[in-house]
Biopython code that builds the backbone (N, CA, C, O; Angstrom):
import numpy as np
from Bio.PDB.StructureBuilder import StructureBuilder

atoms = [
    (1, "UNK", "N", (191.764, -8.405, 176.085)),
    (1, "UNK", "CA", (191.660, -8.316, 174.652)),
    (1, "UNK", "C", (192.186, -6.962, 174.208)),
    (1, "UNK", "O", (191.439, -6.040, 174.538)),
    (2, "UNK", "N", (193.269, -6.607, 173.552)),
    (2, "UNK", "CA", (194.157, -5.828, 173.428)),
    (2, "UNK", "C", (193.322, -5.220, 172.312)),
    (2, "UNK", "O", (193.159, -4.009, 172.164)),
    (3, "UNK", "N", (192.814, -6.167, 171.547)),
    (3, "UNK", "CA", (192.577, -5.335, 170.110)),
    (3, "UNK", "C", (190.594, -4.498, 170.776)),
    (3, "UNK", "O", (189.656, -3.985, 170.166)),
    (4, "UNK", "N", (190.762, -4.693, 171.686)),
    (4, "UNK", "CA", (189.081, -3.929, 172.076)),
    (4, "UNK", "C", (189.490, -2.781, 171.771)),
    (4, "UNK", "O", (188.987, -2.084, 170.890)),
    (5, "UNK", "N", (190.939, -2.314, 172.835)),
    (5, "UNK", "CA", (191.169, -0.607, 173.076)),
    (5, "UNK", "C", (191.286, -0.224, 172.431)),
    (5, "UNK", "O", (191.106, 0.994, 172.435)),
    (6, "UNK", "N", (191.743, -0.960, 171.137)),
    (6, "UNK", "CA", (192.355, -0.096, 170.010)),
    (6, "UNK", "C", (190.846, 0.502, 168.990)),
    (6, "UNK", "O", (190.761, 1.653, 168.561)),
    (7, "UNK", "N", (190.009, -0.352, 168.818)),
    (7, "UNK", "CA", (188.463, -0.204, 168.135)),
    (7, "UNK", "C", (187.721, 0.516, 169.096)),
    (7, "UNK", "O", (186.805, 1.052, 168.473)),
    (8, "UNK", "N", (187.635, 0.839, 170.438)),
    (8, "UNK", "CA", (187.514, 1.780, 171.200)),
    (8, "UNK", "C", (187.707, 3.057, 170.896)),
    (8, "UNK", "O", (186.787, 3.785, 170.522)),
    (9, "UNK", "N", (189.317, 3.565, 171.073)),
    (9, "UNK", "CA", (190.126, 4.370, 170.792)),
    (9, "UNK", "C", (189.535, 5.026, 169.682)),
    (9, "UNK", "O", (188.739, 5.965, 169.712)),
    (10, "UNK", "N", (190.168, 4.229, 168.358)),
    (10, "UNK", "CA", (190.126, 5.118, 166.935)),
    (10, "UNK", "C", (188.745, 4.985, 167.051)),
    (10, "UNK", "O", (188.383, 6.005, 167.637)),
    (11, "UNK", "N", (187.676, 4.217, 166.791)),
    (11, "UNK", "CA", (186.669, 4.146, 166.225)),
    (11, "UNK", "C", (185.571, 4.206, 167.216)),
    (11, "UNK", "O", (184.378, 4.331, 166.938)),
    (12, "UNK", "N", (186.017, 4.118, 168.243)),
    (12, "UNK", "CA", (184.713, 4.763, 169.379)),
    (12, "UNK", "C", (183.984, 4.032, 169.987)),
    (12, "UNK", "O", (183.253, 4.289, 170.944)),
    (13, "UNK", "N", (184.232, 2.673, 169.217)),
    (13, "UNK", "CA", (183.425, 1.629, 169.604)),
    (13, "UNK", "C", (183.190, 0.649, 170.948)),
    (13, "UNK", "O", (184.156, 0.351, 171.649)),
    (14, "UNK", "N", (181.620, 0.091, 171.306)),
    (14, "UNK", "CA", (181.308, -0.206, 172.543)),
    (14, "UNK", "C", (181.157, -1.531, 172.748)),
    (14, "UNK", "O", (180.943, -2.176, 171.722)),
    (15, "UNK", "N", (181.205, -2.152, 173.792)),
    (15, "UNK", "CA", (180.930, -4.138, 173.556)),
    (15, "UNK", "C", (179.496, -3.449, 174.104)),
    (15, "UNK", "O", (179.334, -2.533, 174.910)),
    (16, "UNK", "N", (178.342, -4.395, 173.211)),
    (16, "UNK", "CA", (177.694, -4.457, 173.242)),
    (16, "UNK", "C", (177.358, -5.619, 173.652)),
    (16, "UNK", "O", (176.399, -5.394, 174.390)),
    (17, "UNK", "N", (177.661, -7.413, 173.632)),
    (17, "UNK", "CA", (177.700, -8.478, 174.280)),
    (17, "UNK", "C", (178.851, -8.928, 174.837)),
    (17, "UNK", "O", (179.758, -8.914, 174.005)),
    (18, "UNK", "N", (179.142, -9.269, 175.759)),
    (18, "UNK", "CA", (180.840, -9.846, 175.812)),
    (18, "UNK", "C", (180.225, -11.226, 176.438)),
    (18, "UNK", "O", (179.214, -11.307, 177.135)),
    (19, "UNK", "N", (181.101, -12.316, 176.011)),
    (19, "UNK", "CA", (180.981, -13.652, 176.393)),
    (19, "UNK", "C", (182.291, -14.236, 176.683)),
    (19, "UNK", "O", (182.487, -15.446, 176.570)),
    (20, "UNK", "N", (183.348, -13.265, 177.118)),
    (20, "UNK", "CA", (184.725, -13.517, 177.600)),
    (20, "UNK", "C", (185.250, -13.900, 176.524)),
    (20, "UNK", "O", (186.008, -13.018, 176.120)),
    (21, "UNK", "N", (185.219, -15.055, 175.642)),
    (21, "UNK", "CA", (186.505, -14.862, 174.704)),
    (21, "UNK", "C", (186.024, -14.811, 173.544)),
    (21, "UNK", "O", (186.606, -15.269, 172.561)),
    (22, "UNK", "N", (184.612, -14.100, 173.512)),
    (22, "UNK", "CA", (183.889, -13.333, 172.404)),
    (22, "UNK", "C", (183.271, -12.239, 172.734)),
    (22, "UNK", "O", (182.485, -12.398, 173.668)),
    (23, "UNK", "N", (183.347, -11.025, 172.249)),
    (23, "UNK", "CA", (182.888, -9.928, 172.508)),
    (23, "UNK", "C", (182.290, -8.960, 171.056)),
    (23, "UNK", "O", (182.795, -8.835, 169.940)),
    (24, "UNK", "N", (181.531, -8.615, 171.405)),
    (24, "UNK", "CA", (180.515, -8.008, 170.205)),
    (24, "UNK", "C", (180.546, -6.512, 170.070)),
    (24, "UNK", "O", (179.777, -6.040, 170.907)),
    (25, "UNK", "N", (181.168, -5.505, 169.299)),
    (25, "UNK", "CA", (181.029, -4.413, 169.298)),
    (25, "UNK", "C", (179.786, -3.998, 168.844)),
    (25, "UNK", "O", (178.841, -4.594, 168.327)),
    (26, "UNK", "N", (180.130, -2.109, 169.345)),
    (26, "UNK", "CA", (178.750, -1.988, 167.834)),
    (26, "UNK", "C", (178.879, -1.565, 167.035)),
    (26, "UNK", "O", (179.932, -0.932, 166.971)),
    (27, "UNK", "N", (177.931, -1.539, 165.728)),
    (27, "UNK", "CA", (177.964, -2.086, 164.725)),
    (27, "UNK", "C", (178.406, -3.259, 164.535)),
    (27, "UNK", "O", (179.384, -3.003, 163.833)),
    (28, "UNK", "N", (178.394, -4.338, 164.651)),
    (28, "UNK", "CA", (178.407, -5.360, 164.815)),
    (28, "UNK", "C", (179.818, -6.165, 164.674)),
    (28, "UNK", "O", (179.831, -7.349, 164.338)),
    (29, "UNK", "N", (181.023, -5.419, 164.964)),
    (29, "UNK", "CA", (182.241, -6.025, 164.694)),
    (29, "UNK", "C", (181.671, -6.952, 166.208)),
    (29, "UNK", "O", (180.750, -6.803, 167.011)),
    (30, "UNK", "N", (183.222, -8.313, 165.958)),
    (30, "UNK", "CA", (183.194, -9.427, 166.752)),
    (30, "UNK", "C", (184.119, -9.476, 166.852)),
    (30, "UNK", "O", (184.727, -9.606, 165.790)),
    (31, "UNK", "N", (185.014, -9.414, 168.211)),
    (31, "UNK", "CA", (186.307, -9.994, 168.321)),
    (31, "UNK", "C", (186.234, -11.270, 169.379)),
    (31, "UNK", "O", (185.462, -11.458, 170.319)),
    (32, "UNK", "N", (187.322, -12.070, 168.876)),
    (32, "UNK", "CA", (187.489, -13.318, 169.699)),
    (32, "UNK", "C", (188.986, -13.777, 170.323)),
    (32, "UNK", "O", (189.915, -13.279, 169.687)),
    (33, "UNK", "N", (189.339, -14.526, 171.305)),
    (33, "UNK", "CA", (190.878, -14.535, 171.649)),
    (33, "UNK", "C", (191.049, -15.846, 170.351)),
    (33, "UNK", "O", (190.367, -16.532, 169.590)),
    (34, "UNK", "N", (192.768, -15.533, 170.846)),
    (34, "UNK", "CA", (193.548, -16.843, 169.895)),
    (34, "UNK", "C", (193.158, -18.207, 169.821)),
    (34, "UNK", "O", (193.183, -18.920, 168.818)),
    (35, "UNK", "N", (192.752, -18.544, 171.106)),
    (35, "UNK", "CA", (192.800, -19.859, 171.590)),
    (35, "UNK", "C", (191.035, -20.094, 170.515)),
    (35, "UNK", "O", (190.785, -20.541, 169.396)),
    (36, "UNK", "N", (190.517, -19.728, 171.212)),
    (36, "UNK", "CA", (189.308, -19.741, 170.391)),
    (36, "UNK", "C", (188.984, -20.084, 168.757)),
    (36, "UNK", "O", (188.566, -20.982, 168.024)),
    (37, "UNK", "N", (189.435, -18.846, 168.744)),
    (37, "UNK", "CA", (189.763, -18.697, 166.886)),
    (37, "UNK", "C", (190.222, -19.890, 166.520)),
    (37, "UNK", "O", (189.448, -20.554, 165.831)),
    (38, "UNK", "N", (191.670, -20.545, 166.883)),
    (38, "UNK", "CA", (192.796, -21.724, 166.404)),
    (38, "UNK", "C", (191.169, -22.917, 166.433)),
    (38, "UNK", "O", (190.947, -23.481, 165.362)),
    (39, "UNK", "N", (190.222, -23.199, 167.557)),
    (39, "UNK", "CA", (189.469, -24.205, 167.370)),
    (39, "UNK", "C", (188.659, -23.945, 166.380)),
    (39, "UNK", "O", (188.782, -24.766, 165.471)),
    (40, "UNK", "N", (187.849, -23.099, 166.183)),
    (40, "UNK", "CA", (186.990, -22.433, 164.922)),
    (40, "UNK", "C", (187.537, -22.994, 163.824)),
    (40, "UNK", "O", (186.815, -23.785, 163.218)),
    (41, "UNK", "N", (188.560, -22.806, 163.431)),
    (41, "UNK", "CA", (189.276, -23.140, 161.929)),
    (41, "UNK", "C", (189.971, -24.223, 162.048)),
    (41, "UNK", "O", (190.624, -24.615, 161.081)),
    (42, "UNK", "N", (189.972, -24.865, 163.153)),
    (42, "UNK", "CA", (190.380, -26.451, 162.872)),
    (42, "UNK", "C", (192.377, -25.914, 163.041)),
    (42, "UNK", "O", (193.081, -26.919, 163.140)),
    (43, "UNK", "N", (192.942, -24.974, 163.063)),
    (43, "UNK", "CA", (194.695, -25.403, 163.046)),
    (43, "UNK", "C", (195.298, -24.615, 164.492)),
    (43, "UNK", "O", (194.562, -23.881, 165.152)),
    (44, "UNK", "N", (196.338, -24.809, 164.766)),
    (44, "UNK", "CA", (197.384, -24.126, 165.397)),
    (44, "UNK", "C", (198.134, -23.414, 164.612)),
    (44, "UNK", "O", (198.939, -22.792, 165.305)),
    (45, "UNK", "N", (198.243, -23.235, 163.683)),
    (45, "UNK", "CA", (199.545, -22.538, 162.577)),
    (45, "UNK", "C", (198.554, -21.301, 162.172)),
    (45, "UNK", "O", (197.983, -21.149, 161.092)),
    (46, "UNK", "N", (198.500, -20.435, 163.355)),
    (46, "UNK", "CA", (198.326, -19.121, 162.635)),
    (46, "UNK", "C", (199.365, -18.165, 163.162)),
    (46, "UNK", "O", (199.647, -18.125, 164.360)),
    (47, "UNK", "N", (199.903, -17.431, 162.297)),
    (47, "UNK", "CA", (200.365, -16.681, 161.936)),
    (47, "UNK", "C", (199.950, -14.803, 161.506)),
    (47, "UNK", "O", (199.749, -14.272, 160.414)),
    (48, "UNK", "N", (199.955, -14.322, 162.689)),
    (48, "UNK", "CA", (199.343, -12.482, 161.856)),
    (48, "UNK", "C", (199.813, -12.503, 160.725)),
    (48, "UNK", "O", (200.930, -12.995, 160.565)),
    (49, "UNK", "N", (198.995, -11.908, 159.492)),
    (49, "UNK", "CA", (199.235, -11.550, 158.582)),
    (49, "UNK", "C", (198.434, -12.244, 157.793)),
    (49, "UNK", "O", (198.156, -11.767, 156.693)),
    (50, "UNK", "N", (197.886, -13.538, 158.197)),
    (50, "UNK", "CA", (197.384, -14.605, 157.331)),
    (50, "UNK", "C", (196.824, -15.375, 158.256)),
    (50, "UNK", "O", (197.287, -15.895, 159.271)),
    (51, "UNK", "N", (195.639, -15.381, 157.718)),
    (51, "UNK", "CA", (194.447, -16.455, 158.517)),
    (51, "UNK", "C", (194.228, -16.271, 159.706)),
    (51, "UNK", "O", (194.153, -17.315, 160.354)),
    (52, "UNK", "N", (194.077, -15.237, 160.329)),
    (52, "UNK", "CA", (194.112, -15.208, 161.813)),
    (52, "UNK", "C", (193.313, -13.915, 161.926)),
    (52, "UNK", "O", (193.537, -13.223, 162.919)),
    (53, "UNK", "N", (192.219, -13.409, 160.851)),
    (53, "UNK", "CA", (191.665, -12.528, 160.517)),
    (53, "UNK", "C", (190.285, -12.108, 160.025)),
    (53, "UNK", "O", (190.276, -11.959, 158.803)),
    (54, "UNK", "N", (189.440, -11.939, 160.454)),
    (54, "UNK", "CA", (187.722, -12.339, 160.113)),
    (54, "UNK", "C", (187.015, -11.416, 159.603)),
    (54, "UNK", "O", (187.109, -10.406, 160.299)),
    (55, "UNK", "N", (186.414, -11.287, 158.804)),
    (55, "UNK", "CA", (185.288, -10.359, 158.677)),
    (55, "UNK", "C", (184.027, -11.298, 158.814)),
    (55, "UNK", "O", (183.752, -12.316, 158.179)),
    (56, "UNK", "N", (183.270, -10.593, 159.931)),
    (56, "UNK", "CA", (182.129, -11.487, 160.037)),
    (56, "UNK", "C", (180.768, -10.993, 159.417)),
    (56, "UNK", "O", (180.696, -9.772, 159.285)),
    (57, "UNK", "N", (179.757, -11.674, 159.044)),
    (57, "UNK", "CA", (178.096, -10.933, 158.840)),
    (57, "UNK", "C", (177.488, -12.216, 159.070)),
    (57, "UNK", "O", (177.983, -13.332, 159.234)),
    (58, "UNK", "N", (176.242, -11.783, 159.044)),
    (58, "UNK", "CA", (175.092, -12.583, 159.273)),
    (58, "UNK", "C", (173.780, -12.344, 158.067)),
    (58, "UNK", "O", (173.357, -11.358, 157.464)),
    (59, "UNK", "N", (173.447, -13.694, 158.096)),
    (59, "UNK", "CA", (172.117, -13.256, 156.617)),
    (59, "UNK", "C", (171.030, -14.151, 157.410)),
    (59, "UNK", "O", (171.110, -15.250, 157.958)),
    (60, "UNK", "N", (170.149, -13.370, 157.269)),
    (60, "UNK", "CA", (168.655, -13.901, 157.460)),
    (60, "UNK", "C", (168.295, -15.259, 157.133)),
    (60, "UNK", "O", (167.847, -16.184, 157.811)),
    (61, "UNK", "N", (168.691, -15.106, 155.593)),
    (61, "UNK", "CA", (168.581, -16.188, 155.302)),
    (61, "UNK", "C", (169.319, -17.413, 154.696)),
    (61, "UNK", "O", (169.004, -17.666, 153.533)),
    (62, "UNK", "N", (170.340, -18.301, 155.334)),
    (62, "UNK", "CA", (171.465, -18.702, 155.282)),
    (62, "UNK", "C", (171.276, -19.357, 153.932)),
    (62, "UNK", "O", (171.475, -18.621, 152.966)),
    (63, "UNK", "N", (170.942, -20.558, 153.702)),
    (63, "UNK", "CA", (170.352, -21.371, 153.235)),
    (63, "UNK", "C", (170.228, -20.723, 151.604)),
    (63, "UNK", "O", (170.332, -21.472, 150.633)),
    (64, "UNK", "N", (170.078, -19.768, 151.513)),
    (64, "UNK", "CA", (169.952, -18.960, 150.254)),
    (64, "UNK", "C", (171.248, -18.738, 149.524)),
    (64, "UNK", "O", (171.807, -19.034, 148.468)),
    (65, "UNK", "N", (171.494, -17.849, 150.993)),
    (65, "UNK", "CA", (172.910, -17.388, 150.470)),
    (65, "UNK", "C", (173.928, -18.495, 150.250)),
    (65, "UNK", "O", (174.918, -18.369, 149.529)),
    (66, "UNK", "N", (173.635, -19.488, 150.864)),
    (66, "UNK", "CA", (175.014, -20.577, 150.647)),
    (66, "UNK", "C", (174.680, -20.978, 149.312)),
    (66, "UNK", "O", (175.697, -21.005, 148.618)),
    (67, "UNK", "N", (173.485, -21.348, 148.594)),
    (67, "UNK", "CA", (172.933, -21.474, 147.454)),
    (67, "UNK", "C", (173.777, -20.533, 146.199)),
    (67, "UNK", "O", (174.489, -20.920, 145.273)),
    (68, "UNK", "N", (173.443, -19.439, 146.532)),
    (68, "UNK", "CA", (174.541, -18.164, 145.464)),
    (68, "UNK", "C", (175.410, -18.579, 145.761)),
    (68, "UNK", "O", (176.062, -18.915, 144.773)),
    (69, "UNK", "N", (176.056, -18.869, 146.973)),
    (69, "UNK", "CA", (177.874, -18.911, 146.392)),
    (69, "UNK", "C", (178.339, -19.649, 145.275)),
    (69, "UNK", "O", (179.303, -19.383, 144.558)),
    (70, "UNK", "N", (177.370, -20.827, 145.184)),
    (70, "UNK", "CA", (177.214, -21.840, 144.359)),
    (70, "UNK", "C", (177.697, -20.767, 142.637)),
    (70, "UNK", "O", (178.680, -20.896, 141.908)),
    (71, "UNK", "N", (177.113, -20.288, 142.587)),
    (71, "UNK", "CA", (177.479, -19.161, 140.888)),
    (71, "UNK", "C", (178.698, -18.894, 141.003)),
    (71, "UNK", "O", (179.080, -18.566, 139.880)),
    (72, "UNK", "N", (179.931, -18.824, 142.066)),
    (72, "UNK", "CA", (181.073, -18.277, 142.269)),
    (72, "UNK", "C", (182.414, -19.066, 142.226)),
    (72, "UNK", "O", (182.366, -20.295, 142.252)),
    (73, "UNK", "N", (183.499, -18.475, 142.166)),
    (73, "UNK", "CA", (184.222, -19.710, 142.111)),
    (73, "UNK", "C", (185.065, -18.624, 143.672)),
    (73, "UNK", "O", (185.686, -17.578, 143.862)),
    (74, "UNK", "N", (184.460, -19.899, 144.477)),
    (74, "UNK", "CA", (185.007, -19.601, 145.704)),
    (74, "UNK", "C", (185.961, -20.598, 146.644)),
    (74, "UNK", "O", (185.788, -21.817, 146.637)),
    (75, "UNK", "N", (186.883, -20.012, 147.370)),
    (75, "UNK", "CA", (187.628, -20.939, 148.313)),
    (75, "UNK", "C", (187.283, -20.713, 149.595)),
    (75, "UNK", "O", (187.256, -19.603, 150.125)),
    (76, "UNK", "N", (186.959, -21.965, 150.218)),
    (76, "UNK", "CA", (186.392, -21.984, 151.559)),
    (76, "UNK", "C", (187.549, -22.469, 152.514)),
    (76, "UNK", "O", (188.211, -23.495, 152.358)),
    (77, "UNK", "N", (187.673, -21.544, 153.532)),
    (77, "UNK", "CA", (188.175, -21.883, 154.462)),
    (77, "UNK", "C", (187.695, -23.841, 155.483)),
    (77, "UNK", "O", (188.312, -24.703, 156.110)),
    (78, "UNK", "N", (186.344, -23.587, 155.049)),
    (78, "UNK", "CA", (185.300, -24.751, 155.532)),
    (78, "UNK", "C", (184.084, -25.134, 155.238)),
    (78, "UNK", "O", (183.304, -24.206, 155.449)),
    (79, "UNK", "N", (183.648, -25.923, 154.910)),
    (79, "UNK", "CA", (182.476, -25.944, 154.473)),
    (79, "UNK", "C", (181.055, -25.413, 155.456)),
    (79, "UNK", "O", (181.381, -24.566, 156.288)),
    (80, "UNK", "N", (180.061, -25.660, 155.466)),
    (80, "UNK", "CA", (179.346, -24.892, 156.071)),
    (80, "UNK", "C", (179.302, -25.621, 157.419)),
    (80, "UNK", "O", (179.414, -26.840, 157.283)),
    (81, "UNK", "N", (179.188, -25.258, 158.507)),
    (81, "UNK", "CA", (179.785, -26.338, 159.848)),
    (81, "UNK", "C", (178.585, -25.641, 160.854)),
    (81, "UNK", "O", (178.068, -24.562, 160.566)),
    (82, "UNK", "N", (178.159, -26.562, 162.294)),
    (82, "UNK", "CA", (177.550, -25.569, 163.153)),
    (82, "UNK", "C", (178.281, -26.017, 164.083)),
    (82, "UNK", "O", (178.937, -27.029, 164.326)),
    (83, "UNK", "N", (177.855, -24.387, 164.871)),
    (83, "UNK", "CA", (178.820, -24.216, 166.213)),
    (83, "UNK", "C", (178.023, -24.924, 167.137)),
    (83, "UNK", "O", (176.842, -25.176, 166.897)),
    (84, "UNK", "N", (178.781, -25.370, 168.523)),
    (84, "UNK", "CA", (178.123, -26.134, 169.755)),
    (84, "UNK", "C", (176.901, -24.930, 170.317)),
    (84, "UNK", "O", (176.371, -25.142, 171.408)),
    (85, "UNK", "N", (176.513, -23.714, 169.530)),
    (85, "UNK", "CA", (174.927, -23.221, 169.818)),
    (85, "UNK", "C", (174.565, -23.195, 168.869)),
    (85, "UNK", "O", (173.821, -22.251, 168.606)),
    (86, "UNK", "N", (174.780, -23.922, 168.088)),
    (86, "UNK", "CA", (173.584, -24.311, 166.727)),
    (86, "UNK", "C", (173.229, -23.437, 165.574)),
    (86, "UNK", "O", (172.397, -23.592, 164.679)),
    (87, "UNK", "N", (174.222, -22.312, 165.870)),
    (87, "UNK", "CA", (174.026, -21.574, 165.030)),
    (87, "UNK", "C", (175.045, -22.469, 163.512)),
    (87, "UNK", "O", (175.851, -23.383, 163.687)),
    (88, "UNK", "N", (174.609, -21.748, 161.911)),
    (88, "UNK", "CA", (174.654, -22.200, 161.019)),
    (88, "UNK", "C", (176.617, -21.281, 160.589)),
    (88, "UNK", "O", (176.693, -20.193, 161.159)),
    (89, "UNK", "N", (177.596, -21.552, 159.967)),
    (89, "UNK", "CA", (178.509, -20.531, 159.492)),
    (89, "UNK", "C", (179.253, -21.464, 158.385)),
    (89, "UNK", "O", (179.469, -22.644, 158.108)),
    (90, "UNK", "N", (179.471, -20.278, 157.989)),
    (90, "UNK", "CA", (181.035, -21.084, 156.408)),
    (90, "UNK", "C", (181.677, -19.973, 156.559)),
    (90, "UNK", "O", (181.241, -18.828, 156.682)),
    (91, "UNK", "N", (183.204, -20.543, 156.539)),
    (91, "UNK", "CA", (183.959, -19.324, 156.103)),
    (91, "UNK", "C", (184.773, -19.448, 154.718)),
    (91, "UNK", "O", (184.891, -20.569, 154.221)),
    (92, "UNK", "N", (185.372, -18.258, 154.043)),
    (92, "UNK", "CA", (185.447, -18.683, 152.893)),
    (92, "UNK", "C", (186.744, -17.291, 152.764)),
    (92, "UNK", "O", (186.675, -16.298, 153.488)),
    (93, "UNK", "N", (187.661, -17.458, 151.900)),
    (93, "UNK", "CA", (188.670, -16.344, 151.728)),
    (93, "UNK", "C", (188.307, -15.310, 151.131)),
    (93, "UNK", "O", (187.251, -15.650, 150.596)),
    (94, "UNK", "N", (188.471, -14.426, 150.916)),
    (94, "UNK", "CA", (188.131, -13.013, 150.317)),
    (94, "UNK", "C", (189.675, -13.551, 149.183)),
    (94, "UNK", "O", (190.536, -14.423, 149.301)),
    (95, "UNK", "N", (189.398, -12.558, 148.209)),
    (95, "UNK", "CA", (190.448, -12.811, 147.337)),
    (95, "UNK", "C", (191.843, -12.569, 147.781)),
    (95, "UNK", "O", (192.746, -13.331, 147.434)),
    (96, "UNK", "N", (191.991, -11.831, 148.321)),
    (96, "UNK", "CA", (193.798, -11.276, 149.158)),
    (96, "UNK", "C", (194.051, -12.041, 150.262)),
    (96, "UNK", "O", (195.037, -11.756, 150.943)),
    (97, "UNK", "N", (193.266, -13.067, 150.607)),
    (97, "UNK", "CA", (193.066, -14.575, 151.294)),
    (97, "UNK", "C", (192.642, -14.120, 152.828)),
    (97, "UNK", "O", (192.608, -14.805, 153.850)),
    (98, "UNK", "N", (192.371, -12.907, 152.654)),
    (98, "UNK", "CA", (191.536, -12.691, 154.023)),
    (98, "UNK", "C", (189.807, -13.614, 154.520)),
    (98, "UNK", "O", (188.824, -13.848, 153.817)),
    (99, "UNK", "N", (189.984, -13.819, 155.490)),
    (99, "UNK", "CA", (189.089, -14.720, 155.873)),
    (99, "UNK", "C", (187.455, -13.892, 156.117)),
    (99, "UNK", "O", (187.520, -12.928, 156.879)),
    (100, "UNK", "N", (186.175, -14.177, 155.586)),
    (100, "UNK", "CA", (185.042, -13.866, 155.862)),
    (100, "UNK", "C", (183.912, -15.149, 156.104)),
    (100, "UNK", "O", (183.646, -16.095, 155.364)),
    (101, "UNK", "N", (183.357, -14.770, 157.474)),
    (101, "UNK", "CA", (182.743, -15.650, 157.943)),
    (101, "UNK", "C", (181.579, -15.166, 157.876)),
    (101, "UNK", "O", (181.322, -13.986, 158.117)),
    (102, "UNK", "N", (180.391, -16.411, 157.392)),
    (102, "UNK", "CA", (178.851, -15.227, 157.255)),
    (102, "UNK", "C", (178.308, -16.613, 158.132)),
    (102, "UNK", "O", (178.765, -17.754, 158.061)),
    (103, "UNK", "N", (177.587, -16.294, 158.671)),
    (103, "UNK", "CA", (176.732, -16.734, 160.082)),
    (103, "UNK", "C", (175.282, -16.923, 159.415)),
    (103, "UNK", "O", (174.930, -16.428, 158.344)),
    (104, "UNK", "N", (174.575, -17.669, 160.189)),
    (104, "UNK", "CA", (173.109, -17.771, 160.358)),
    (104, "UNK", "C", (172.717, -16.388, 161.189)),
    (104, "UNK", "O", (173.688, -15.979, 161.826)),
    (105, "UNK", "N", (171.825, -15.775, 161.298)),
    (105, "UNK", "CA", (171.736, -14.532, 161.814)),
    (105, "UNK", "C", (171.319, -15.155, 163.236)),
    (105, "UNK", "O", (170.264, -15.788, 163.275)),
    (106, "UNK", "N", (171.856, -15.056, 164.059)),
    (106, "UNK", "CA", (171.434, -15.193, 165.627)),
    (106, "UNK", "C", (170.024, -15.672, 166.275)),
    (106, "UNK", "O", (169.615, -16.628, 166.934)),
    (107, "UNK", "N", (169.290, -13.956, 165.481)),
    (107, "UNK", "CA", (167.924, -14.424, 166.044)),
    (107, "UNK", "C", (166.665, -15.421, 165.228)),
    (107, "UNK", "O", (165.466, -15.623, 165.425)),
    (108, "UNK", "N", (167.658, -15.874, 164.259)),
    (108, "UNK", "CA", (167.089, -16.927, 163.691)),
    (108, "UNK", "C", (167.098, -18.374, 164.089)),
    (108, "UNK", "O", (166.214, -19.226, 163.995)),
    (109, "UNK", "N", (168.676, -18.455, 164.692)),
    (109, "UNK", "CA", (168.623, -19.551, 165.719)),
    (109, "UNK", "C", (167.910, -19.775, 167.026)),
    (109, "UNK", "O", (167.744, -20.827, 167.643)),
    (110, "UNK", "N", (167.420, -18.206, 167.386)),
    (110, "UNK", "CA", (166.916, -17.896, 168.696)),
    (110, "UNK", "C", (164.930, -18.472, 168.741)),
    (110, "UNK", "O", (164.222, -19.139, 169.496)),
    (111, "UNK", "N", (164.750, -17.672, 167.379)),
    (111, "UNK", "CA", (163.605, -18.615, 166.560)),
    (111, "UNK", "C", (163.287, -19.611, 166.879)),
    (111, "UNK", "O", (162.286, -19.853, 167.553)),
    (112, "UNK", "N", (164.206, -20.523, 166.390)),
    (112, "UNK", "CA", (164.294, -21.841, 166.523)),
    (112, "UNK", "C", (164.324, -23.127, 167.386)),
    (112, "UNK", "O", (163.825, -24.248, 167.295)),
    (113, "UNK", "N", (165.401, -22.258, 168.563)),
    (113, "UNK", "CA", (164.826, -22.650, 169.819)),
    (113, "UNK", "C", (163.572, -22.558, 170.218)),
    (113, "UNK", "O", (162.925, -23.525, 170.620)),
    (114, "UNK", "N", (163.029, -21.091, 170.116)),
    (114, "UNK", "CA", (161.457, -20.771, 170.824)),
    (114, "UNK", "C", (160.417, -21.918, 170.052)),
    (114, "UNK", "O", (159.397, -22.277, 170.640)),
    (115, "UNK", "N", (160.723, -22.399, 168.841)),
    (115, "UNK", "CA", (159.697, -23.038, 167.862)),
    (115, "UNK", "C", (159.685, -24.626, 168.336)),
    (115, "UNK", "O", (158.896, -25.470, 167.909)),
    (116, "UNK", "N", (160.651, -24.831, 169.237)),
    (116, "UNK", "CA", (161.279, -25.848, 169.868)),
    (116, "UNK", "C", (160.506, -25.954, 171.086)),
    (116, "UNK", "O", (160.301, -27.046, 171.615)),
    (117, "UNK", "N", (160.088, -24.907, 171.533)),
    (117, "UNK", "CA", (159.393, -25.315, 172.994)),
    (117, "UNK", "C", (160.886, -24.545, 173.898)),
    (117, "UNK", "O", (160.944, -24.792, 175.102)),
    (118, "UNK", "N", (161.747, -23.865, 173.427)),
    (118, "UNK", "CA", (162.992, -23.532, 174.651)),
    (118, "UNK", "C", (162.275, -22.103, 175.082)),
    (118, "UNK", "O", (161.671, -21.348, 174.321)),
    (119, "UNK", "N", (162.510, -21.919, 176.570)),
    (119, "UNK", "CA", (162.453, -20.749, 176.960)),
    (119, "UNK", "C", (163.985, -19.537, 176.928)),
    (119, "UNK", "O", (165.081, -20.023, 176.650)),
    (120, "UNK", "N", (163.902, -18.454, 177.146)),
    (120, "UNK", "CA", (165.018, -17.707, 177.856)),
    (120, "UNK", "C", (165.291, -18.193, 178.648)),
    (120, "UNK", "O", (166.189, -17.751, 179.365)),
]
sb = StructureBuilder()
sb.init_structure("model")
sb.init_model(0)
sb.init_chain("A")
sb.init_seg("    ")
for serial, (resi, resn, name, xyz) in enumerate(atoms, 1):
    if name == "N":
        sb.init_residue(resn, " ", resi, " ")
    sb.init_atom(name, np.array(xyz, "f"), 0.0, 1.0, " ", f" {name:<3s}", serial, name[0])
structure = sb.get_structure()
């Protein structure tokens, strides 16, 4: 992952989780490979410069926040979808059509399992 060294480098930054073709800095940047990404968003036609670009966060409380977007006039990359770990996400364009993805917060899914009867 080419773009680690570079967020390394300038910005100092450490993987704090790596899951091979997801890796977690800190402060909470996320980088992921191509192949990956192209399934996430459903295409093959990415192109640098456009759509091939994330800002990610996470909210406590998803369910809310997807509620507010509702006041906005927003374009979604996707509607709200879950990943094969159950976590909750939508992504949606930023106005200069950059892509932002806001997540279910992790340990809310982690919650959820435990409320489930799942162990670690």
């Amino acid at each position: 992952m080419i773009f680690f060294k570079f967020y390394k480098k300038i910005f100092g930054l450490h993987v704090v989780t790596d899951f091979g073709a997801n890796k977690t800095l800190t402060g909470g940047l996320s980088l992921q490979t191509l192949e990956t990404y192209k399934d996430f968003i459903g295409t093959n036609e990415i192109s640098f410069g456009g759509n091939n670009f994330e800002i990610y966060f996470e909210e406590d409380d998803f369910d809310s926040f997807i509620d507010k977007l509702q006041n906005y006039d927003i374009e979604y990359v996707h509607p709200v979808k879950e990943h094969s770990w159950e976590q909750l996400v939508v992504r949606l364009y930023y106005p200069d059509k950059h892509i932002i993805e806001v997540g279910e917060n992790i340990k809310v899914v982690c919650r959820r399992f435990l409320d489930r009867g799942m162990t670690a």
